[in-house]
C-alpha positions in Angstrom: -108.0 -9.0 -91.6 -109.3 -10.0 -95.0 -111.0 -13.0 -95.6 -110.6 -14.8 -98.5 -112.1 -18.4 -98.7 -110.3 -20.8 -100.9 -112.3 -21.8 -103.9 -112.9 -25.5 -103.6 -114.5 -25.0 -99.8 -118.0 -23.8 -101.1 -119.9 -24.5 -97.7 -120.9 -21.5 -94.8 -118.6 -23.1 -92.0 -115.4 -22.8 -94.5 -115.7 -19.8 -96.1 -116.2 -18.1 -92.9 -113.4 -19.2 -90.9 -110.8 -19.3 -93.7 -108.6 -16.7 -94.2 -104.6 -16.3 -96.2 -102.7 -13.8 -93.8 -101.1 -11.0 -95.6 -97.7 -10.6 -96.2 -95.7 -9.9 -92.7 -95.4 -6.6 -91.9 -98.1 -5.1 -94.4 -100.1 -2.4 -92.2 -103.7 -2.4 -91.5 -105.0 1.1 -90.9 -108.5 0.7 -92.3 -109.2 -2.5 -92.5 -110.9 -3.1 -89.4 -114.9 -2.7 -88.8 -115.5 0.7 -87.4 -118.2 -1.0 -85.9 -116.3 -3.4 -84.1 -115.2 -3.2 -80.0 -112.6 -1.0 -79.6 -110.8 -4.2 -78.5 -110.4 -5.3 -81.9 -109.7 -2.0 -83.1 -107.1 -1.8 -81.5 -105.6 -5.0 -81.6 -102.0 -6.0 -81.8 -100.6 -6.8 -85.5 -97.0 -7.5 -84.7 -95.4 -9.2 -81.8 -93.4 -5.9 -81.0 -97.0 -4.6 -79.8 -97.7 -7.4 -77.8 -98.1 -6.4 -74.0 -97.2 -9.1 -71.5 -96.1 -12.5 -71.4 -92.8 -11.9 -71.6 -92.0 -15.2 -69.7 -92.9 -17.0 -73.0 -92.2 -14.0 -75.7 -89.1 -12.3 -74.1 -86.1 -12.3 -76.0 -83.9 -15.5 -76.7 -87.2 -17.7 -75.0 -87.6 -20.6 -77.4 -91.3 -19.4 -78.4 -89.8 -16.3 -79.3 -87.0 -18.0 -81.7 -89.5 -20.6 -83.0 -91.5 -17.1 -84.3 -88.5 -15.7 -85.5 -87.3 -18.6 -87.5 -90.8 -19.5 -88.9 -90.8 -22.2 -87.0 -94.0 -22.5 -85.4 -94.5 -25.7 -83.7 -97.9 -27.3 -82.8 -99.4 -26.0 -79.1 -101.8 -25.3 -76.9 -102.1 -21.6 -75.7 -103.5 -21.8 -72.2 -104.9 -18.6 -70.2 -107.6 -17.0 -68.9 -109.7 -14.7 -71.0 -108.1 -11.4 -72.5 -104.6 -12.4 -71.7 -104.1 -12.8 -75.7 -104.4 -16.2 -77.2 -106.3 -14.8 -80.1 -104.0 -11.9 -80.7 -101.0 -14.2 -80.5 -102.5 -16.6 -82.7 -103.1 -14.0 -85.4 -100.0 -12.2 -84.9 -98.4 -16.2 -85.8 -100.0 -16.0 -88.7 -99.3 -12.9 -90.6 -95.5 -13.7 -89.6 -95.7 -17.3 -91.3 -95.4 -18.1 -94.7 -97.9 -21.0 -94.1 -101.4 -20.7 -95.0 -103.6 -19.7 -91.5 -107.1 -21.5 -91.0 -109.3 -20.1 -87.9 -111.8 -22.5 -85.8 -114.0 -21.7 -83.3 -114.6 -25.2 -81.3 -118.0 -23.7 -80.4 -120.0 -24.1 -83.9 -117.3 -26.2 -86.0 -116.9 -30.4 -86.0 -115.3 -32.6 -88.3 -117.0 -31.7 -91.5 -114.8 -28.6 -90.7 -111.6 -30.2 -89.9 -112.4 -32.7 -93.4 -112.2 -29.3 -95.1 -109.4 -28.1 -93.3 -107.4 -31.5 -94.1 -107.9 -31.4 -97.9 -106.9 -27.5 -98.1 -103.9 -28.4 -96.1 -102.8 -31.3 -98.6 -103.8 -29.0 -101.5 -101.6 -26.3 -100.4 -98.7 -28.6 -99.8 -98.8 -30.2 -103.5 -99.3 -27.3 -105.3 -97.1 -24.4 -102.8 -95.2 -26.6 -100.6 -96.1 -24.6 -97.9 -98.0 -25.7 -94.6 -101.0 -24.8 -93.0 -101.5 -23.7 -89.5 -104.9 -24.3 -87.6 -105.7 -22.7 -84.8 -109.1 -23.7 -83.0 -110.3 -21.3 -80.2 -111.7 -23.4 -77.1 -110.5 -26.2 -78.4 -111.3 -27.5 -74.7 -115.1 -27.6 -76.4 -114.3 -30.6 -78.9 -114.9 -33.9 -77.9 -112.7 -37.1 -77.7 -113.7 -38.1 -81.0 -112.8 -34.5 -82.8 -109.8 -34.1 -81.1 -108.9 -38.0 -81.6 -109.2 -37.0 -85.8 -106.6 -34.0 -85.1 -103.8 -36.4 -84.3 -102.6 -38.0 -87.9 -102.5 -34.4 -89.5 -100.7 -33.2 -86.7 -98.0 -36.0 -86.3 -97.3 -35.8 -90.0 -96.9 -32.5 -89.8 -99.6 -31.7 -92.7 -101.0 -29.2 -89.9 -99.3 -27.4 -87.4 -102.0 -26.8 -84.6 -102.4 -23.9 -82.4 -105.2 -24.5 -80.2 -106.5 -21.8 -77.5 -108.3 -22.4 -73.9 -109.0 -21.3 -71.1 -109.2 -24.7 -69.5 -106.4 -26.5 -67.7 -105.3 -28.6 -70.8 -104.3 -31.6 -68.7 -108.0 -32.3 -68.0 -109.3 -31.0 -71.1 -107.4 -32.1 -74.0 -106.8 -35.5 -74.7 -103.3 -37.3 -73.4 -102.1 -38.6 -77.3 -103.1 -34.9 -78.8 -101.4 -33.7 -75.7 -98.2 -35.5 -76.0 -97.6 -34.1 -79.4 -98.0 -30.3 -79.0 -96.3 -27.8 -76.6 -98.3 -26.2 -73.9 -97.7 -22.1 -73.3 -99.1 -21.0 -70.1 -100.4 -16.9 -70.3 -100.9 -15.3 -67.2 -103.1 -12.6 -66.3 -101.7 -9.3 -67.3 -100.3 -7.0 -65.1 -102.0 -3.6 -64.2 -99.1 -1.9 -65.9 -99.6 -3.6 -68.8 -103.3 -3.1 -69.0 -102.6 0.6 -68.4 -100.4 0.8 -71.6 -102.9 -0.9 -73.5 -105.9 1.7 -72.3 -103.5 3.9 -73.3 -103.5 2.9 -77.2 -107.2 2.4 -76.6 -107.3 6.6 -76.0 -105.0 6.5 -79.1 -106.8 4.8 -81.0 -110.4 6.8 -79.8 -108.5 9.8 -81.4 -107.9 8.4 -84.3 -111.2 8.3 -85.0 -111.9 12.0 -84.0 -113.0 11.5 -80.5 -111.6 14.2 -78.3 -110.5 12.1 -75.7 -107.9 12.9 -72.6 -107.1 10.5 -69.9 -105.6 11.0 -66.7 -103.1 8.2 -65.8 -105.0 7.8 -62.3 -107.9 7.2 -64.7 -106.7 4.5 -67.0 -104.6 3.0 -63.5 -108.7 2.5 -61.8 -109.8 1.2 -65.0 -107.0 -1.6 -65.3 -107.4 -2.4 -61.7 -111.1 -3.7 -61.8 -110.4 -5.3 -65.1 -108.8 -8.5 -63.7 -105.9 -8.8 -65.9 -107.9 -8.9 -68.9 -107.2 -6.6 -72.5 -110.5 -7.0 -73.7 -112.9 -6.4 -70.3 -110.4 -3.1 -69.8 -110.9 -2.0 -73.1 -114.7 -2.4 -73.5 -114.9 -0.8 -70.4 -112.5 2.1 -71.5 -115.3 2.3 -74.7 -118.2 2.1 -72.1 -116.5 4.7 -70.1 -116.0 7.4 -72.9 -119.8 6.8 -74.8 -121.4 7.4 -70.8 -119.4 10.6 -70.7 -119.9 12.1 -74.7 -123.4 13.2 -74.3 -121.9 16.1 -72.3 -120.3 17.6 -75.2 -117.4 18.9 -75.7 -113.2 17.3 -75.0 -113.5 14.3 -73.1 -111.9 14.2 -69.5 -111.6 11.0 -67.9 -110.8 11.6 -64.2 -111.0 9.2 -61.2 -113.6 10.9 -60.4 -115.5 11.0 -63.8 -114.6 7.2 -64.4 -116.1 5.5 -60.9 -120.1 6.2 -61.6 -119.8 5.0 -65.1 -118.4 1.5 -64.9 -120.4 -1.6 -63.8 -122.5 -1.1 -60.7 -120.6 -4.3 -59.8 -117.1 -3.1 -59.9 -116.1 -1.3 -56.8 -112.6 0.2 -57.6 -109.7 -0.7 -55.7 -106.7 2.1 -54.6 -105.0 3.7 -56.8 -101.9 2.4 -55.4 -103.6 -1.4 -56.2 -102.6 -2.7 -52.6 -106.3 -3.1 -51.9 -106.5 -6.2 -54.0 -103.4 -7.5 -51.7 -105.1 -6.3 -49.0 -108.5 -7.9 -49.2 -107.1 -11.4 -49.9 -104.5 -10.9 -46.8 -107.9 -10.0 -44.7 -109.5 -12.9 -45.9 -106.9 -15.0 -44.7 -106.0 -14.0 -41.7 -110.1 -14.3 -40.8 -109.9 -17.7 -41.7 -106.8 -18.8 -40.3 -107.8 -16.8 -36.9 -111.2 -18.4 -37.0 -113.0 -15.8 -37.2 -116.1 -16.6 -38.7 -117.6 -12.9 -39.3 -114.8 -11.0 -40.5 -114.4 -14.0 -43.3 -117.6 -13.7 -44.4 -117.4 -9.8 -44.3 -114.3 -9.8 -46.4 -115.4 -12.3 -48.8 -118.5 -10.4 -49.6 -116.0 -7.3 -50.4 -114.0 -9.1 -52.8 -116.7 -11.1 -54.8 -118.6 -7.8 -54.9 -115.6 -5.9 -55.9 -115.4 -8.2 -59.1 -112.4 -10.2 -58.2 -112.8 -13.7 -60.0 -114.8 -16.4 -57.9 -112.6 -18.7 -58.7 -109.6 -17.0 -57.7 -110.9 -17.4 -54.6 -111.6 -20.4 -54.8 -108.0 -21.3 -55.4 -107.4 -19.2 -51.9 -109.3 -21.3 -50.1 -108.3 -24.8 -51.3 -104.6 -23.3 -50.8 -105.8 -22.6 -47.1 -107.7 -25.7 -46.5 -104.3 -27.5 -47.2 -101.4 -25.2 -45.7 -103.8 -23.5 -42.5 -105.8 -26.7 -41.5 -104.3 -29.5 -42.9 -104.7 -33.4 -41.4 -106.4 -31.3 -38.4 -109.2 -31.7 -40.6 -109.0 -33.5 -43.8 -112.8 -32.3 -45.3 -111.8 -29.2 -45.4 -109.8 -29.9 -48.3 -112.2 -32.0 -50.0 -115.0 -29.2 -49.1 -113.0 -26.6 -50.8 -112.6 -28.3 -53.9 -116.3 -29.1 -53.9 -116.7 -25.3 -53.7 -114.8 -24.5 -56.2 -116.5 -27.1 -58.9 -120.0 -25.7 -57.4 -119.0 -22.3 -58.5 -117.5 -24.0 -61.9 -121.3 -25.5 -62.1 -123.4 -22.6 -61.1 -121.8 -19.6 -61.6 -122.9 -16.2 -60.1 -124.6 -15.5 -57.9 -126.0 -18.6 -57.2 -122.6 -20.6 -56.7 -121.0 -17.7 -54.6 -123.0 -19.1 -52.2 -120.9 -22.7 -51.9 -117.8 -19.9 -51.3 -119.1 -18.6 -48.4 -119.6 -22.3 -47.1 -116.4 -23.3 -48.0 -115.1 -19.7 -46.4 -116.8 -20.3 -43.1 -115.7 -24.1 -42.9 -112.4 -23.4 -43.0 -112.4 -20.2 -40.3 -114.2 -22.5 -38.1 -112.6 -25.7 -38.1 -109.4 -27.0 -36.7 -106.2 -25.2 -37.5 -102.8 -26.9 -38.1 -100.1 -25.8 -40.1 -97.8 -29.2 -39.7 -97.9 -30.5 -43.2 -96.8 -27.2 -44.7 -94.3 -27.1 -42.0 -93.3 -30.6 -42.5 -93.2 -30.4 -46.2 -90.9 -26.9 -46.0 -88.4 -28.9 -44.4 -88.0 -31.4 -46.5 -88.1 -29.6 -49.6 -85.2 -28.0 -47.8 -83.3 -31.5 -46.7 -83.6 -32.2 -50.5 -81.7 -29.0 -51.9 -79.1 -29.5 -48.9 -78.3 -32.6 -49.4 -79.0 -33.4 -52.5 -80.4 -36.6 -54.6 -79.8 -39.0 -51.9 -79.9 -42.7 -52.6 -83.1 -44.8 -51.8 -82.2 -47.6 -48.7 -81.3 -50.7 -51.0 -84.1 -52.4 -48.1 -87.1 -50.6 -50.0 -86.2 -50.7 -53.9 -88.1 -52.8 -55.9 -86.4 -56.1 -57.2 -88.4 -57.2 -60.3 -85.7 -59.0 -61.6 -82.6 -62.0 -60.4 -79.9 -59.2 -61.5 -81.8 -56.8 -59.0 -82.0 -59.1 -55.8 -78.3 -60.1 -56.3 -77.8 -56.4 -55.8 -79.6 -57.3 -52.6 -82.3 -55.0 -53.5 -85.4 -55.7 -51.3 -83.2 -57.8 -48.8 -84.6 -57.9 -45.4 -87.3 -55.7 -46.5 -90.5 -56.9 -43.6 -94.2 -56.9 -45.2 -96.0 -54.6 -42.6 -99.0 -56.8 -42.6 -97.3 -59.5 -40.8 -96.6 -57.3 -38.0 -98.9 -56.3 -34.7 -101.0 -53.3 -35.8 -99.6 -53.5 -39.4 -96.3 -51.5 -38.1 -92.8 -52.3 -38.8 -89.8 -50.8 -37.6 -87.9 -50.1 -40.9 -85.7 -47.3 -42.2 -87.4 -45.6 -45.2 -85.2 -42.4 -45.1 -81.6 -42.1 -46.7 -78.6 -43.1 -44.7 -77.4 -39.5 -43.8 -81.0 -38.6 -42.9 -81.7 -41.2 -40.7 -83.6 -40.5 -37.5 -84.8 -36.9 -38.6 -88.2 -36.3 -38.4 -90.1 -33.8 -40.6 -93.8 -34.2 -39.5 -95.2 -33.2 -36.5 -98.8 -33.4 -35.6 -100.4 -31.2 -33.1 -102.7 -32.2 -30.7 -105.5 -30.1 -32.6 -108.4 -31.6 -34.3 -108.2 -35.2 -36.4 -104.2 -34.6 -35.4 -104.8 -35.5 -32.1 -105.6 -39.0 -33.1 -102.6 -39.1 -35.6 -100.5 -37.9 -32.7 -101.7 -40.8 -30.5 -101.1 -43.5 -33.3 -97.7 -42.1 -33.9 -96.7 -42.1 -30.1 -98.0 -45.5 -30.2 -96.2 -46.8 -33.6 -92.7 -45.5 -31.5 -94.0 -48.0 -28.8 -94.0 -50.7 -31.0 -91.1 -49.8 -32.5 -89.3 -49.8 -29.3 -90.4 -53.1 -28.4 -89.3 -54.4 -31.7 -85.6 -53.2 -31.5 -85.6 -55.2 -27.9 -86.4 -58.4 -29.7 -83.9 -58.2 -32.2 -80.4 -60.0 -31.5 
């Protein structure tokens, strides 16, 4: 794209990330460093080219109509890497009349954003038209940075796109939060990596490279990729320059593909059950306690290249719906894994995996909360928004307690053992009972307290007249 910096921004950090989109629909052929990745070679120019995402791009999805209308509204695009933020954010702006201003978070600060602010009101006086900033990992700017975004985006002077791969809930702050709309990309699907290594071979072409793929080819490529554009594309790049040397057309074949990508990646099926496979393996090692097949199958994955913390999300799911209350540190050990990993990295944080891994195939197992919580997600959607017992509302006010809300309600702490017998369930739901401990692990002790708590409860219902 061509890079144009306005003239009154004289400084290195301006001129660099400015640019003015061209007009929409203008073509590009050319324009693009040869020397570039092939993944920005060949990267999407109009949203028609976009692979993916259709869950916030498909027809008639607000997103969609925002773009359509020239619209844009200020958001956060959240994903992991490759699953097109960047493209998206580009694509925005040669569809927009506004003016388009590119950040990275990484090496920019508020002298940047100063700059930004007085192009912005610039362009409105003189054009009337806006300006739209988009700041990749914006997750990297501090409170202070992101605290000087909020005027210009309120007032509308800037409509902000920012892009991360962060969970934005932790990462950007609550006021710059509230004001923008948060689009959640997902990883992209093998099929969709496979049509994009397919314009990759197009695009190789293009540029005289006598290049021929096989579809099982392009299929082993997008499966070790992970759901990311770029890794699948630099890899299709890698793939073609190791095979070139031997002259002649170009053939990739499953079997010419495997010895040339990363030692690292060991290539899944074609069919791309394996991935399924492995993670069912791993959990049925843990959740049969089975100490050495989950720290066989681990090993396979993480050496396969599947994410880490993928994984790790596995595992904390499993802490929580295998082992539950049977032992509560096994939830509190699999997030401390996880955040170990986020710290370290590979290899070295791998290791706090396999901890977490063998923790959880060795402790005790109990699936009653999941169970518990099944059901009464189900009560809920069969009966419906049932009211709360006027005996346990709050009654903050004298309008409140004349509705009798609060009336007879009994302060536990008065009671033997800090136990009252008190509905807390809804009229039509009275007496059912969702949660049941086993006698496994920590939920033996639960079960005991519980058995005891209907004692008391017993005993209570005899006193009363």
């Amino acid at each position: 794209m061509n890079q144009r910096p306005h003239h009154a921004m004289k400084d290195r950090s301006t001129q660099d990330f400015l640019f003015v989109p061209e007009p929409p629909g203008e073509p590009e052929a050319g324009r693009v460093d040869a020397f570039a990745p092939l993944a920005e070679r060949c990267r999407p120019r109009r949203l028609e080219e976009l692979c993916g995402q259709e869950e916030i791009l498909g027809e008639g999805r607000p997103l969609r109509q925002a773009i359509e209308r020239d619209r844009i509204p200020s958001m956060i695009l959240w994903g992991p890497p490759g699953s097109g933020k960047t493209t998206l954010a580009r694509i925005l702006a040669r569809r927009s009349k506004a003016s388009f201003v590119r950040l990275s978070a990484t090496d920019s600060g508020l002298k940047d954003l100063r700059a930004v602010v007085e192009h912005a009101q610039r362009r409105r006086r003189e054009s009337g038209t806006g300006t739209i900033l988009f700041i990749d990992e914006i997750h990297r700017w501090n409170k202070s940075q992101q605290d000087s975004l909020l005027p210009h985006v309120e007032s509308g002077l800037i409509t902000l796109i920012g892009a991360t791969t962060e969970n934005p809930s932790f990462e950007v702050i609550g006021a710059l939060l509230s004001r923008v709309t948060v689009y959640t990309l997902n990883l992209l699907e093998p099929g969709h990596l496979e049509t994009i290594l397919r314009r990759g071979v197009d695009q190789l072409r293009s540029e005289g490279k006598p290049v021929e793929a096989d579809p099982e080819a392009l299929r082993a490529i997008a499966l070790v990729s992970h759901g990311d554009a770029r890794t699948a594309l630099n890899a299709l790049e890698q793939v073609v320059e190791y095979l070139a040397p031997r002259g002649g057309p170009i053939r990739l074949t499953v079997d010419a593909v495997t010895p040339a990508l990363q030692e690292k990646r060991i290539l899944y099926d074609k069919s791309g059950e394996e991935h399924y496979n492995l993670i069912s393996a791993l959990h049925k090692s843990m959740r049969d306690s089975d100490p050495q097949g989950t720290i066989y199958w681990l090993a396979r994955m993480l050496t396969a290249g599947e994410d880490p913390l993928y994984v790790a999300r596995r595992i904390i799911r499993f802490a929580s719906e295998d082992i539950g209350l049977a032992d509560p540190n096994a939830l509190l050990l699999a997030i401390a894994a996880r955040d170990a990993y986020h710290f370290l990295g590979s290899p070295e944080g791998e290791l706090a995996l396999a901890e977490a891994a063998v923790y959880m195939a060795t402790a005790p197992k109990s699936n009653a909360v999941y169970t518990a919580y099944g059901q009464a997600v189900q009560a809920v959607k069969e009966y419906g928004y049932l009211p709360v017992p006027k005996t346990i509302r709050n009654a903050p006010t004298s309008l409140l307690k004349e509705l009798e809300y609060g009336k007879g309600y009994q302060y536990a702490h008065d009671y033997e053992n800090a136990f009252v017998d008190q509905e807390h369930l809804p009229e039509r739901l009275k007496g059912a009972r969702f949660y049941e401990p086993t006698g496994r692990g920590r939920e033996k002790q639960i079960q005991e307290r519980m058995q005891l708590w209907e004692e008391l409860a017993r005993k209570q219902r005899e006193k009363k007249p």
